[in-house]
N, C-alpha and C positions, 0 to 999 in steps of 0.2 A: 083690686090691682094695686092702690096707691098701697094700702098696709102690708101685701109682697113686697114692696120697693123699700118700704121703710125696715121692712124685718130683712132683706138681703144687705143693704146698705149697714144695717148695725151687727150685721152677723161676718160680713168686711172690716167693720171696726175691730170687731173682737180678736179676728184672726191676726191684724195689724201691731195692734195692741199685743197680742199674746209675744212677741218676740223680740230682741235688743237687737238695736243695729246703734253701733257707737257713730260718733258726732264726724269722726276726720277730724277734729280737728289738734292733733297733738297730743292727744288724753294716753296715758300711761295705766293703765289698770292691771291691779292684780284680782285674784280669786274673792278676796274680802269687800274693795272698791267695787269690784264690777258687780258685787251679789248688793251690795250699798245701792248701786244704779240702778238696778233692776229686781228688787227683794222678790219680787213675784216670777220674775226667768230663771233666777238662779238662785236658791236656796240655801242659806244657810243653816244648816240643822244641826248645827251644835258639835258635832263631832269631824263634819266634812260638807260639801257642796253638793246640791244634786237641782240638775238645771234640766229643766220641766218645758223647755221651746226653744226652738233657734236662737242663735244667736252669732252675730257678724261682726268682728274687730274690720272697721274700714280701714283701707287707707290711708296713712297718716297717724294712726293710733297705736298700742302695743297693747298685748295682752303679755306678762312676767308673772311664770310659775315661779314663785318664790317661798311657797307654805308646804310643809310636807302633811299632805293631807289624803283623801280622797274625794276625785268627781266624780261623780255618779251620774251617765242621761238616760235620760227615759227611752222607749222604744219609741224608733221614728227619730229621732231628734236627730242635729247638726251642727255642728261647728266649724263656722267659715272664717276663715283669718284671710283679710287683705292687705294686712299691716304687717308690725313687727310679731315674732311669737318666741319666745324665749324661755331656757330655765335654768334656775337658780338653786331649784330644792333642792335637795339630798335625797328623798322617797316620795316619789309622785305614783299613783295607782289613778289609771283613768280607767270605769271600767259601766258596764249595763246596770241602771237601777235593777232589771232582771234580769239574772244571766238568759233563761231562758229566750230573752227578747232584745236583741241585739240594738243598739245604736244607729242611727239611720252611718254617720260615719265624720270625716274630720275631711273641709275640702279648704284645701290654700294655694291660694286665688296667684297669678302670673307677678304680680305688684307685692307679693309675701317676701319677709324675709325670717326663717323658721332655724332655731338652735333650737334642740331635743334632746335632754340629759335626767337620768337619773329617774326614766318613767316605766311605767308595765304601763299596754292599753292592750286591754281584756275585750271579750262581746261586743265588738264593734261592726262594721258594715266594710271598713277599710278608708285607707287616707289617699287624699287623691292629690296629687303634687303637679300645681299647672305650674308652681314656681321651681327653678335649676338652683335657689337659694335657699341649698335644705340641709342641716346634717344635723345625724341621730349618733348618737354616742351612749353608750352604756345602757340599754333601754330594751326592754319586751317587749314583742306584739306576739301576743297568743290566741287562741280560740274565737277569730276572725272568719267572716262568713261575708259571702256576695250580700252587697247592699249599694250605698253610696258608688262603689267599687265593684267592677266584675274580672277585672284584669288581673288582679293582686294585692298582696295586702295593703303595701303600699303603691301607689301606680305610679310614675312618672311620666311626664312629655314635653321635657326640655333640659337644657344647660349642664350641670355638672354636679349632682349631688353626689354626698357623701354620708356614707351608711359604716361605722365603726362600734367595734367591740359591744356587740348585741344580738339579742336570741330573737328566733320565729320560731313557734310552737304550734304547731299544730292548727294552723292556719287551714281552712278550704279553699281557699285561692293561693296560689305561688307565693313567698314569702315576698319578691319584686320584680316587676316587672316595668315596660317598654310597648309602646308601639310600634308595630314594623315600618312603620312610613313619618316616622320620628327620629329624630337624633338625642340621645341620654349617653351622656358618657359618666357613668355609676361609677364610684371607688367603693366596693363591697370590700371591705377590710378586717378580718380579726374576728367576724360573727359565727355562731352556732347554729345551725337549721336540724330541726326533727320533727320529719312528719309532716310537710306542710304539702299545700294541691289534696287537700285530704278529699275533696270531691273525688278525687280519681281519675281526674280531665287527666286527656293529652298533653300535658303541660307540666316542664321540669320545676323545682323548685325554685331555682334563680331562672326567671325567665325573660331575656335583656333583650330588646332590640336593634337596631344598629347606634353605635357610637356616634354615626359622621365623624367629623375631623376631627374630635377629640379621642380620647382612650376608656375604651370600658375597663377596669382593674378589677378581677375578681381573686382576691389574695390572703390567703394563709387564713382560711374559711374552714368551718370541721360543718358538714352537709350531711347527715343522717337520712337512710329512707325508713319510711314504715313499709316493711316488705309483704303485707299487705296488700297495700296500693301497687298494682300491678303494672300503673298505665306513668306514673311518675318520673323525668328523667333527674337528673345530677341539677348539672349547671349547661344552661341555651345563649351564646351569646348569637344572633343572627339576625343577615340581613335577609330579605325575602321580596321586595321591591329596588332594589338595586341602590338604596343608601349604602354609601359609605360606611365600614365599617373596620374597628380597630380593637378585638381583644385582646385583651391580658391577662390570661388564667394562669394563676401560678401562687407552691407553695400549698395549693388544697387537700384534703384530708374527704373522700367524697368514697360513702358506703351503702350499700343496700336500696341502690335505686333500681330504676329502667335500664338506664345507664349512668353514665360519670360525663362524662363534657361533651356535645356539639357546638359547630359552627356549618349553620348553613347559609351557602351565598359567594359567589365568586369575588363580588367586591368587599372580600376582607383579607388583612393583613393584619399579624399579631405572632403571639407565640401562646404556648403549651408546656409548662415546663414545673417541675420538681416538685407535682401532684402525686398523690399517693391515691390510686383508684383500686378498689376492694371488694369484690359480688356485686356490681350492679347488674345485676343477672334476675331482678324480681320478675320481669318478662321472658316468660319462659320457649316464647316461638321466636327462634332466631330470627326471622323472618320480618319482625317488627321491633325488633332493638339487642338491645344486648351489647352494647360496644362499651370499651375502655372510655375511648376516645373516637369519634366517628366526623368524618365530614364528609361535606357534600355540598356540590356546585355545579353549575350549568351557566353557559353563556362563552362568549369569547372573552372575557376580562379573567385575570389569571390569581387565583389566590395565591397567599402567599404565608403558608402560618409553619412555623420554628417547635419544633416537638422533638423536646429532649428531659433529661433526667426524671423521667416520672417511673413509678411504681405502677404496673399493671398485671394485674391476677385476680381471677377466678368469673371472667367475663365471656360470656356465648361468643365474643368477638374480641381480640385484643384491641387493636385501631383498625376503622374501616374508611379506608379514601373511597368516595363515590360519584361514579357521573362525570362532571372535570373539576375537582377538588382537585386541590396541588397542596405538598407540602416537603417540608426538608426534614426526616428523621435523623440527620447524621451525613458530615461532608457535602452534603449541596451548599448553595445556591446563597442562602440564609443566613450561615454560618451555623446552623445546629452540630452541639459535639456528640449528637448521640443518647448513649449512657441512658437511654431507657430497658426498662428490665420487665420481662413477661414473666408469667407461669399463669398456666392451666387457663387458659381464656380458648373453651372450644365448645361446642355442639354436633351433636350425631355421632361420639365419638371419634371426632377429628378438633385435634390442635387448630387454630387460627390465632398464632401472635399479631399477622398482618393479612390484610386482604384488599389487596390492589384491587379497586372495581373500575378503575378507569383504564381510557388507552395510554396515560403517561407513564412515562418513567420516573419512579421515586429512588431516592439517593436517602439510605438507610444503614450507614455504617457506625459500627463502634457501638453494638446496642447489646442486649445480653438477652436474647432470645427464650431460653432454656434456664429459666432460673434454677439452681441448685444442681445444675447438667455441664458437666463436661463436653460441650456439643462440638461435634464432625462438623463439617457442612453439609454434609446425606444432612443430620437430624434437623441443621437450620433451615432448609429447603421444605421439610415435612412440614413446617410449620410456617410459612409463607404461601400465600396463595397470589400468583402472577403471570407473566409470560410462560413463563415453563408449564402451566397448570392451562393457562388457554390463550392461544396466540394472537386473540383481540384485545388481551390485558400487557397494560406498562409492565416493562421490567425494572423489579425490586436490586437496587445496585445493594445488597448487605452484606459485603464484605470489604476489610475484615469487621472481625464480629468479638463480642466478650464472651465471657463464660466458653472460650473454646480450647479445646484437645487441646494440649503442647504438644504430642505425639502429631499432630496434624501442621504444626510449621515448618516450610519447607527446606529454611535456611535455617535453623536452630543450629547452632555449631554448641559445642561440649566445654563451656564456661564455664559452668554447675557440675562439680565432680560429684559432689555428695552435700546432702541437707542429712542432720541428726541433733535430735532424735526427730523424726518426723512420724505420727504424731509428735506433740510437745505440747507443754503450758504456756510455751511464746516463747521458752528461751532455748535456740537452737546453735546448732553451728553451720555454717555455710564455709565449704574449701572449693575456692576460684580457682581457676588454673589463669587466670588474669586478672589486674586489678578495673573497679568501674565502680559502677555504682548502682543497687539494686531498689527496688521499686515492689513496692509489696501493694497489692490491693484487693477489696473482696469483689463478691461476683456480679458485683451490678460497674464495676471497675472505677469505683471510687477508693482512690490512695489513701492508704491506714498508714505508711511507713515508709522513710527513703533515705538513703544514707549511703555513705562510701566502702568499700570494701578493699581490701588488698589481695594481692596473689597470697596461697595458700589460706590457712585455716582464720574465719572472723566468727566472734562471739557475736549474736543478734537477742536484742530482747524487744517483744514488740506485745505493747497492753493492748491486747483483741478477745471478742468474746469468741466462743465455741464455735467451730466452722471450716469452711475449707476456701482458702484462699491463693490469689496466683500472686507467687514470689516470678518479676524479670529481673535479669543480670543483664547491665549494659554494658558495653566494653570498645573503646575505640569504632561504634557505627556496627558492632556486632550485639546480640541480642540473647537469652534464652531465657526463655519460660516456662517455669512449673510448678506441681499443686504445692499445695504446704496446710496441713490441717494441724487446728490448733483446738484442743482436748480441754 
């Protein structure tokens, strides 16, 4: 028994010994110093670093990436920063001694304070972020797999980080995520995503949990899916426990997912705006996704989210309110101006630009339903699903509407004698029968051109690409409008 004791007790030593934990006390280390302090945990091998057992920056210490080099860790291994963690280089590559054998992962600790520049980290486990004092700038994280981490590649569960002008690749967990019963108010800014949740979990790419008081920002992001992955959505910003919740989606470029953006949770207010959303249509049972834009709420607390100017085509669903979701498409509440633009978002052969699933009434003016359509209001109704469609569902206020008939206004009076040549190359003539001022725009009703005109015959030239677009003549509180294609 005593030789058990003595061989468990040195077999404790070894494991103790096998790993660096810095002093706290002030110590500054870099990659060269720190493999100095512990030549046996982290190895210098000549060409770069490959660190062979844990190791922990306390407290009171820094670890400054300052060598452009590569680390290399072993499988299993960990990197805990409770200190400073900083960088300096210009090409850092953090990446598995074998790819095949991932990294245990990077956890920094609530007491961290973490800058991220200038890195790739490859075959890792995932970074676990207990500290709000984080931001990654210019940096990869690619071919990440559950380890350290099961949430995301990177996880957060506090304060206010910042994620700027940087790739996820092909990640098996969600490129970032949140706890639901956390408050993370993320600025995802400028970054590139493809292919990440490559597991094929129920779980979008950007996967955010509520902000609280602060603002989630998820802004001018380019989101690829691998269409593949069937079960992958866009971007989740959501509460699901009744935190507070504030996003900001807007500016995104988001393709080939599940879908393109949710917000689920009554207690959120935010907006939705001047996203370009593309086939997220890789779920192919309407039944289980498929939306541009989708929300969805339950409770008496009343959301409150602003959805206007985006791009939405070729979704099993354009936007779906569900449950008691609330939002302003245009002239409510919010102040949304609209200027969102459909095409081809249907399943079972039926259109769905919009699909009211609640009993409220949504306020959806000024939006361009029919993209590339001269639309009636018969054609904008076909494509709305509401009160009219079933009497337990809110009515869709969507008018007036873009992309619509001029033959369909009721007050158009005869200001526009004649447009020639119409086609044109953009340079036409326009003869008022009164003088005002015309307003040109395309069909998502964003103004290309505006200028004064006089009674009788006016020269127009206007630098537009190929297309067909609505010329209005305004005139003393009088109005008319019509098409004008330019060849």
């Amino acid at each position: 028994m005593k030789k058990i004791s003595i061989l468990f007790s040195t077999l404790l030593s070894a494991i103790a010994f096998s790993q660096f934990v810095s002093p706290g006390t002030g110590v500054t280390y870099n990659l060269a110093s720190l493999s100095e302090a512990a030549p046996t945990v982290l190895v210098n091998t000549g060409t770069g670093y490959q660190m062979v057992s844990d190791i922990t920056i306390s407290a009171g210490d820094a670890l400054l990436m300052n060598e452009d080099t590569t680390l290399k860790i072993d499988a299993g291994i960990q990197l805990n920063i409770a200190g400073n963690y900083d960088t300096t280089a210009a090409s850092l590559l953090v990446t598995a001694t074998d790819p095949a054998n991932i990294f245990k992962g990077i956890r920094l600790e609530s007491t961290a304070n973490v800058i991220i520049k200038n890195t790739i980290f490859e075959y890792g486990g995932g970074i676990q972020a207990l500290t709000g004092n984080f931001l990654m700038e210019n940096s990869t994280v690619r071919y990440f797999k559950s380890g350290l981490v099961t949430g995301a590649s990177i996880n957060f569960s506090t304060g206010n980080p910042i994620i700027r002008n940087s790739q996820f690749i092909e990640n098996e967990l969600p490129a970032v995520g949140s706890g639901a019963n956390q408050s993370v108010a993320l600025e995802f800014t400028g970054n590139y995503l493809y292919g990440n949740t490559k597991g094929n979990t129920n779980r979008p790419q950007v996967n955010m949990g509520p902000s609280g008081t602060g603002i989630t920002k998820v802004l001018n992001n380019t989101i690829i899916g691998d269409r593949t992955l069937t079960r992958v959505g866009g971007v989740s910003v959501s509460t699901l426990l009744g935190v507070e919740n504030h996003p900001v989606i807007e500016g995104n470029i988001i393709k080939d997912n599940r879908y393109g953006i949710t917000v689920t949770g009554n207690n959120s207010s935010g907006s939705i705006s001047n996203n370009t959303l593309i086939d997220n249509n890789t779920e192919t049972n309407p039944i289980n996704g498929g939306s541009g834009i989708s929300l969805s709420g339950s409770g008496s607390q009343v959301m409150a989210i602003k959805i206007e100017k985006n791009i939405i085509r070729g979704h099993l669903w354009g936007i779906t309110i569900i449950n008691t979701a609330r939002a302003d498409l245009g002239g409510g509440s919010l102040g949304s101006i609209g200027q969102n633009v459909f095409a081809n978002n249907g399943n079972g052969g039926q259109i769905y630009a919009l699909y009211n699933n609640t009993p409220n009434p949504i306020s959806a003016e000024n939006n361009c339903w029919r993209e590339g359509e001269l639309s009636t209001e018969a054609m904008v109704e076909e494509v709305i699903f509401h009160n009219a469609d079933d009497p337990a569902k809110g009515l869709v206020d969507y008018k007036p509407f873009l992309c619509a008939d001029p033959l369909a206004i009721a007050n158009a009076t005869q200001l526009i004698e004649k447009i020639y040549p119409n086609p044109s190359n953009g340079n036409f003539v326009v003869d008022a029968s009164a003088k005002g001022e015309i307003v040109i725009s395309d069909m998502s009703g964003r103004k290309i051109y505006g200028g004064p005109v006089a009674k009788g015959t006016n020269n127009v030239s206007v630098n537009a690409k190929a297309g067909i677009y609505l010329l209005q003549l305004i005139s003393e509180g009088r109005s008319q409008t019509t098409k004008l294609i330019i060849k």
